[in-house]
N, C-alpha and C positions, 0 to 999 in steps of 0.2 A: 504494500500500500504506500501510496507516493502523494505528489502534487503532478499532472500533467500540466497544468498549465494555472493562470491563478482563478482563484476559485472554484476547480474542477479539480475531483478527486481523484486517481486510480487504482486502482485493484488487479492483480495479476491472478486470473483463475490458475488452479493447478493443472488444467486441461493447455496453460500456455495463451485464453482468451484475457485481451487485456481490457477489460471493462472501464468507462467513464462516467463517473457523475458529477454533476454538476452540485455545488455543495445546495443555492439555494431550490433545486428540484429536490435533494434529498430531504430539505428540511419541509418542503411543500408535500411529501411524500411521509411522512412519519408513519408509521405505523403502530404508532402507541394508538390507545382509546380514547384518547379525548380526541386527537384528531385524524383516526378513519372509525369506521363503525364497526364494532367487532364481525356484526352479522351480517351485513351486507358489503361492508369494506369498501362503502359509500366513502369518501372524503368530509370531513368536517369541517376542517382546516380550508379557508377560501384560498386560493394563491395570493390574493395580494393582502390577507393580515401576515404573507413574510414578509421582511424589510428587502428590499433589497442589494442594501450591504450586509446582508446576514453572514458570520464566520461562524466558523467550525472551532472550539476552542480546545477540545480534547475528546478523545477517543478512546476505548476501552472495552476488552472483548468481554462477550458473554459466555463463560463455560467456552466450548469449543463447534458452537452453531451461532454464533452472532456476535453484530459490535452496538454498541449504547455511542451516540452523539451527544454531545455539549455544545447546546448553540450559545452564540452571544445575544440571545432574547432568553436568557434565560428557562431553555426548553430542555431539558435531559431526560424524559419519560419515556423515548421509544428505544425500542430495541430491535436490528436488523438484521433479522437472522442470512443467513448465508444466502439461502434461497431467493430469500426475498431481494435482497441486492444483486443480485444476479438475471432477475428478473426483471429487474426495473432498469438492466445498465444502458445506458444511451450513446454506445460506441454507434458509430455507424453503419456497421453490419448489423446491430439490434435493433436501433432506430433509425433505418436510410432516410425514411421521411419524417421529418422532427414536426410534433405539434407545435403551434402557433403559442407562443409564451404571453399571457398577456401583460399588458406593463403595470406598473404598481407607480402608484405615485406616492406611496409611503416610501422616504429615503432608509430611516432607521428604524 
């Protein structure tokens, strides 16, 4: 796990797939319960309550299927498991066609 570039994470699968996320998609993505739905895995979280310049302040694995984020809003309740990061990576053989981002006019 690295920096690709700034604000974009990477993850080196052990398959040799080199996965990208974008820190504030990850934070848009949590998969804690307050913001996706356990049961429907609805989203809670609108995109733009992220800031913008949202960082990633610390990282730390779960047991040996997942990592916990620390954002700088103050956000550490999700947890990511493997799968789930994997699923969501937005290299461009995962994502050729990237959704439309919409913009936030919250800075921080």
């Amino acid at each position: 796990m690295g920096w690709v570039d700034k604000g974009v994470l990477g993850i080196v699968w052990s398959d040799g797939h080199k996965g990208v996320y974008p820190v504030r998609y990850l934070r848009q993505h949590c998969p804690c319960a307050a913001c996706t739905d356990e049961w429907t895995g609805e989203l809670r979280l609108k995109p733009d309550d992220v800031p913008l310049l949202i960082m990633l302040q610390d990282v730390e694995p779960v047991g040996r299927y997942a990592l916990r984020f620390k954002w700088s809003d103050g956000h550490d309740t999700g947890i990511y498991s493997y799968t789930f990061l994997r699923r969501i990576c937005q290299c461009d053989v995962c994502q050729p066609v990237k959704p439309e981002q919409p913009k936030s006019r919250r800075l921080l």
